[in-house]
N, C-alpha and C positions, 0 to 999 in steps of 0.2 A: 623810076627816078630816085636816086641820091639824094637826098638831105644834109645840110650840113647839122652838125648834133646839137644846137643852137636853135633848130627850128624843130627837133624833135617835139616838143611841150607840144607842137600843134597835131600831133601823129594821133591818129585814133586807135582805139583799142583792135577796128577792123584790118585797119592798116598795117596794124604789128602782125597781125595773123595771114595776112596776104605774106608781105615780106617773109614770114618762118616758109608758109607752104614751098616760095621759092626757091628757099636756102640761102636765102639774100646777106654771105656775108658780112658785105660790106654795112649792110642795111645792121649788121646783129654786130657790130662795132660801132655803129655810131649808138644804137642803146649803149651797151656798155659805158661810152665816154659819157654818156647824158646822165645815166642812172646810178652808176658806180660810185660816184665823189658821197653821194648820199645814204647809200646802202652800207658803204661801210662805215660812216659814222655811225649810223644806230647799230651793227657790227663792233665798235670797236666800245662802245657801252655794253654789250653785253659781256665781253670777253677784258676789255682793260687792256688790254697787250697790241700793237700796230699788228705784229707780223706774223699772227693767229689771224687777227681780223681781214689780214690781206687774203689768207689760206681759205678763208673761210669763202673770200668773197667770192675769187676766185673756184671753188668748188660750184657754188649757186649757180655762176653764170656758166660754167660747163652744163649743169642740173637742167637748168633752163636750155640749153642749145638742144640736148639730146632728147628732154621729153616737151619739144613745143610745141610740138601736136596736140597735146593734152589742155593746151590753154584756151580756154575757150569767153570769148568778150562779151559773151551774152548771161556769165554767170560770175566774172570777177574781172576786176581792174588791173592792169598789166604788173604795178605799180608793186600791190597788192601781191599777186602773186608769186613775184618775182621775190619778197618779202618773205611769205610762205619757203622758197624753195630755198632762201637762206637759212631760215631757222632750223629747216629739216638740214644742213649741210651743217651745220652749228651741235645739232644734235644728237649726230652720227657718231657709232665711234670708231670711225675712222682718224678721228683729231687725235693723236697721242694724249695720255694719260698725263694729266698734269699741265696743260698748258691752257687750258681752258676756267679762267677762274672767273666768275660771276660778281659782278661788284652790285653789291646785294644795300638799298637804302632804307633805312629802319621806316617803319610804317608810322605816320605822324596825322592821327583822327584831326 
């Protein structure tokens, strides 16, 4: 069954893992529309730039298509993970040189 991405927040971490087994496109586009608004905002603080943070985001959620086998809900949070596979996609360097700049806030004890 389809969900609209609205009722995703009620998906279980088991549920994500049935739907990958499947290959449940549709099911890994409604993550996407649920999770992405979010992902790249803390994305676009690390990099400062929209359309690195898009590249970025977009890499993860390929990152995540290809190895969702490897996600396992009995040892982390989708949420999480999916967190992980952006930062590894953040960096990679694959990003060209230069366009990745880190907006760095001075340390305040």
């Amino acid at each position: 069954m389809i969900l609209p991405a609205s009722q995703l927040k009620n998906i279980t971490e088991h549920e994500i893992v049935i739907a990958f087994g499947r290959n449940d496109k549709n099911f890994y586009a409604m993550l996407y529309d649920c999770y992405s608004p979010r992902l790249l905002g803390m994305i676009i603080k690390w990099v400062n730039q929209k359309e690195t943070a898009e590249l970025i985001l977009l890499k993860a959620f390929i990152k995540v298509w290809n190895t969702r086998q490897m996600f396992n809900p009995e040892n982390e949070i989708f949420y999480y993970w999916l967190c992980r596979q952006a930062r590894v996609c953040y960096s990679e360097n694959s990003i060209p040189t230069g366009t990745l700049k880190i907006k760095r806030t001075p340390y305040k004890p």
